[in-house]
N, C-alpha and C positions, 0 to 999 in steps of 0.2 A: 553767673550773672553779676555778682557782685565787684567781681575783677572788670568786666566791663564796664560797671558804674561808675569805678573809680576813675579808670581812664576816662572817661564820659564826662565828671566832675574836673577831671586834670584838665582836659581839654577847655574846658569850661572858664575854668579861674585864670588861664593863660589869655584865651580871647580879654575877657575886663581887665586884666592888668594892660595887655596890651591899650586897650581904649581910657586905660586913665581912672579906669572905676576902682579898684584894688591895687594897693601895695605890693610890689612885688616881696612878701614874703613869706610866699610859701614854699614848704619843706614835702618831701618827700614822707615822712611818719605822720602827715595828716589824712594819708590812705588807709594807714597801717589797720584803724579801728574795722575797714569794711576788708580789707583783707582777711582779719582773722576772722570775720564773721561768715566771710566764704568760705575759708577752712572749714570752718566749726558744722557747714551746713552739708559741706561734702560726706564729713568724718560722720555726724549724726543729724541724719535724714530722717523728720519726723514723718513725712507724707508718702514719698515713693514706695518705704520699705511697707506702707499699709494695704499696698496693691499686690503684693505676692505672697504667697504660702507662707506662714508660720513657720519659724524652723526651731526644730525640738534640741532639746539639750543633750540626747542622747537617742541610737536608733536602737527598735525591736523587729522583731518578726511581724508584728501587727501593723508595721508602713510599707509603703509600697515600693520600697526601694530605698539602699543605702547609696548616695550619692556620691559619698567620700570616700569609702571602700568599697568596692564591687564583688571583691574574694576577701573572704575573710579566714575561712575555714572550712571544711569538707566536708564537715559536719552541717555548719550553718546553711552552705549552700544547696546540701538537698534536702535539708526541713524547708527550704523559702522554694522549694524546687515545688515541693510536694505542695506546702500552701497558695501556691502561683496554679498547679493541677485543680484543686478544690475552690478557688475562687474564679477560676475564669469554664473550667468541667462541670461545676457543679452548682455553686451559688449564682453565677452568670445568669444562667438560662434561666434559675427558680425565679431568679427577680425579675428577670425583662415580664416574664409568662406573668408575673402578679403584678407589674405597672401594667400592659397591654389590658391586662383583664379589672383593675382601678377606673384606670380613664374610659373603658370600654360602658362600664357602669354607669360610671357617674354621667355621659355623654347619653346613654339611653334612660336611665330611670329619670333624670331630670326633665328630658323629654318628656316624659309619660305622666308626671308629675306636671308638669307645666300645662299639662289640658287642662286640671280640675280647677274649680272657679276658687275664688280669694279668698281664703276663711282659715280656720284653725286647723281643721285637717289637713288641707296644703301645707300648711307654715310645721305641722309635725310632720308630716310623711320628707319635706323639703330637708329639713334638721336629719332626719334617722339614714337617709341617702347620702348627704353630704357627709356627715362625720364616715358611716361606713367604706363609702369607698376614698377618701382618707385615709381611712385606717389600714387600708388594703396598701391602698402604694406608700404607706408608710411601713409597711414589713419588705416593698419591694428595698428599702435599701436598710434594712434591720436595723432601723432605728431603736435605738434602747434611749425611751425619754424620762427626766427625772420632773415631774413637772411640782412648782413649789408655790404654798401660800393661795392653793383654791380660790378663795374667800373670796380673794381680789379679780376674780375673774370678769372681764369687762361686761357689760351689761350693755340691753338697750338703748339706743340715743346718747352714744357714747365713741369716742375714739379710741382704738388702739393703735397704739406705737411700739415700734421694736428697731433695734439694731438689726443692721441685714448683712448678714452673711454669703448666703445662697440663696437663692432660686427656693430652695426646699423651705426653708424658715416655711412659707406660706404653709405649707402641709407640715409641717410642726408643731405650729399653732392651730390649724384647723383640725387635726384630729383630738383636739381638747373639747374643740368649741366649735359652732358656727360664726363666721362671719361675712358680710358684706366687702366683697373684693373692690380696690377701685385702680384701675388702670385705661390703659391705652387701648382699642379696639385694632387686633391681630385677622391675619388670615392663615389659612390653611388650616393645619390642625386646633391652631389653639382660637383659633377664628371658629371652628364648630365647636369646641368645649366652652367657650365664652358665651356664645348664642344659646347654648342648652341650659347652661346655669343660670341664665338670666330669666328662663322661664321661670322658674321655681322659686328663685329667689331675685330679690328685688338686688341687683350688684349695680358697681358705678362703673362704665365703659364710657372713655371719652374717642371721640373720633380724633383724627392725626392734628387736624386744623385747633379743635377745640382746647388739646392740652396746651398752648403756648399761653390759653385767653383765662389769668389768675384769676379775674371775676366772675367766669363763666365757671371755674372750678369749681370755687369758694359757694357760689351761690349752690349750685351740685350736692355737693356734701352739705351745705348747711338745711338745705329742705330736708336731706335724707335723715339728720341726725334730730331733726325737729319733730319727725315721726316715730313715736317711743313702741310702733310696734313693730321696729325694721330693726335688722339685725346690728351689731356696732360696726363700724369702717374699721378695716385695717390699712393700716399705711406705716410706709418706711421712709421716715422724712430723709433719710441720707441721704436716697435718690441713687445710689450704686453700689455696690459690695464693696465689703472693708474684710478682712484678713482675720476678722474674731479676735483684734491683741488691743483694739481700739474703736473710741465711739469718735467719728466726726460732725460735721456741724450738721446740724436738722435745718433742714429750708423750714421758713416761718410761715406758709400758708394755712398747713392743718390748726397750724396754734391760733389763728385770728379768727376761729367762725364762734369760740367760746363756750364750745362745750366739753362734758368731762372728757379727761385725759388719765386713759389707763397704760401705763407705761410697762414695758413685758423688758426683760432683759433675758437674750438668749446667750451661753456659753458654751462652744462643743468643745471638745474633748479630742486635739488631731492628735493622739497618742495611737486611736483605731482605725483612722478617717480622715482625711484633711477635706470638711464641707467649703470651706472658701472657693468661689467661681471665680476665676482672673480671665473675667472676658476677650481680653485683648491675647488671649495664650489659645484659650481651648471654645469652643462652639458648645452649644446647646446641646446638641447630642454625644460628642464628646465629651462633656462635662459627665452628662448623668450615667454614662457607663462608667467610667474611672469611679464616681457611686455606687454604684455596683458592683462594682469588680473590688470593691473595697470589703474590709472583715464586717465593719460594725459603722454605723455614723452614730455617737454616744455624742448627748447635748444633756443641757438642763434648763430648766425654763424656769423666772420667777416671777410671779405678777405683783406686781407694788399696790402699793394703795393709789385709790385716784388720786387724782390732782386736778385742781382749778387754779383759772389765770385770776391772780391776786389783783385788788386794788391798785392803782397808779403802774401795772404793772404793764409791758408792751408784748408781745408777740414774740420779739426775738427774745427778750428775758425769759421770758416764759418755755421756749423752745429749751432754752440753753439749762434753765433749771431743771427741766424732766429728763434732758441729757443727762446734765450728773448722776441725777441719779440712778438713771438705768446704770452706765457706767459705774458706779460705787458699787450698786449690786454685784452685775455681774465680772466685777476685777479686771475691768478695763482701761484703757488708759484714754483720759478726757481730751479732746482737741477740739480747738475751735478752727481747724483748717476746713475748707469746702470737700467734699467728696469730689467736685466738679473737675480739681485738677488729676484726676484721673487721666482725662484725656483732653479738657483743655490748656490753657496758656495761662499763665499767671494774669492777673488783671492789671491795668496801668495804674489803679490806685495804689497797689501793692509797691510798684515801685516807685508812685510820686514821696510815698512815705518814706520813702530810704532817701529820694531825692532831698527832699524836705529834711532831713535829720540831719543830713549831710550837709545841708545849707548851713542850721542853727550852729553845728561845730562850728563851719568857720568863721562863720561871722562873728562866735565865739571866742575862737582863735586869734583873729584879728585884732579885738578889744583888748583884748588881753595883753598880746604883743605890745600895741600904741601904747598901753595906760605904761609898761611897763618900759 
């Protein structure tokens, strides 16, 4: 893109000289600057490389494959032979049988749950269902969790935030906790698990039209969270999976309804697991068996102290300071890039700004030459 701009700008400064607007003199090393900044973004790409798998420093028997050697040794090859037997013979089946028998639960006891009228036994019988079968499909991918800092665990009429990795995050943090899920209204499978859970517990489902409408969101979440006897929201401001090696930007809506912010910073471990979803690679069912079929998915989890939006303080400030600090925790690396370019286009802003920079050189350029 940047080689383009140039030529774009070249073309540019030829038309006004031609009409008498500029001096003919410019040089060819007045490119030079966006040249080497196209270099520099080829060489190191802070955004693309946040869309795919982690790549480790060194392979063990505990990934799913050495990509740079295939044969290594005869040895190695039937220990990975043997462990390929036992996780797809053995562990395979035990996991699918205890997700099936998870979702199986949680789909009917919520149901069952959801007849009894509004009161405190609901609100306990809804908690002791939820976290259980949680906890179920949380051994379906032997999750080994290190969870840190209790104390901070969100509460009531309150927001939670996390970095998202995967899919799973949600059942990461839910077998700690209850909480109040807010999404999109689905069909088929997860179209009857959304219906049933909402019995029981009061969750945020928006219909397809309703998500576009930020004040119909806003307004959503902000009654929910004004109710201190509903569970806390969780939300992933990122809006898409990141690679676990970085936090990108938080959309600013959960930060404008103003209330607390309990920020979770999750870290896995792809030394047993690579949990990263690269949706554009693998499906939803393909995803969660390659979890499966994996040794171990090893995370850790920290809950920070709240956080409130300060004084003179905006939304997007606000977003970006609970960012850092998720990221400081959990040893990640800060960006303010959008998740968005995952699978959008860059914005034209993005590039009026190169256009605009590029202007001030020369115009810079010019002054300079004349005075001189």
């Amino acid at each position: 893109y940047c080689y383009f701009l140039c030529f774009q700008q070249w073309v540019t400064q030829v038309l006004l000289i031609e009409r008498g607007i500029l001096s003919p003199e410019f040089e060819m090393s007045d490119i030079f600057y966006f040249a080497r900044r196209g270099v520099e973004s080829i060489m190191d790409d802070e955004v693309t490389k946040r869309f795919s798998a982690e790549e480790l420093e060194s392979w063990n028997l505990l990934t799913r494959s050495n990509y740079n050697f295939h044969y290594i040794s005869l040895r190695l090859t039937v220990l990975w032979g043997l462990g390929l037997l036992i996780r797809y013979g053995f562990l395979l089946p035990l996991r699918v049988t205890l997700a099936f028998t998870g979702v199986g639960l949680l789909v009917f006891l919520t149901s069952v749950v959801g007849l009894l009228p509004n009161g405190r036994m609901k609100n306990f019988l809804s908690e002791k269902v939820h976290l259980m079968c949680y906890r179920i499909c949380v051994r379906a991918l032997t999750a080994i969790i290190t969870y840190h800092d209790s104390e901070n665990k969100p509460k009531n009429g309150g927001i939670c935030v996390a970095n998202h990795t995967s899919p799973i995050d949600v059942i990461i943090l839910a077998s700690d906790g209850c909480y109040a899920m807010v999404g999109q209204i689905h069909g088929g499978l997860m179209g009857v698990i959304q219906r049933s859970m909402v019995k029981a517990c009061p969750h945020v489902w928006f219909e397809r039209s309703e998500v576009k409408d930020r004040h119909l969101v806003a307004k959503r979440l902000s009654d929910h969270v004004e109710d201190k006897s509903k569970l806390p929201i969780l939300i992933f401001p990122e809006g898409t999976c990141i690679n676990n090696t970085s936090v990108m930007m938080f959309k600013k809506g959960s930060f404008e309804i103003g209330a607390t912010v309990y920020p979770v910073a999750i870290k896995y471990d792809p030394r047993f697991g690579d949990a990263f979803w690269n949706s554009s690679k693998f499906g939803m069912v393909n995803y969660l068996l390659r979890m499966m079929s994996s040794w171990a998915i090893v995370c850790s989890v920290w809950y920070l102290p709240p956080m409130s939006r300060e004084e003179g303080e905006d939304a997007v400030q606000f977003a970006n300071r609970v960012k850092a600090a998720i990221a400081r925790q959990g040893g990640l690396v800060d960006l303010l890039w959008d998740g968005g370019l995952k699978r959008g286009k860059v914005k034209d802003t993005f590039k009026e700004e190169q256009q605009k920079l590029y202007s001030k050189m020369l115009v810079g350029t010019q002054e300079d030459r004349s005075r001189s």
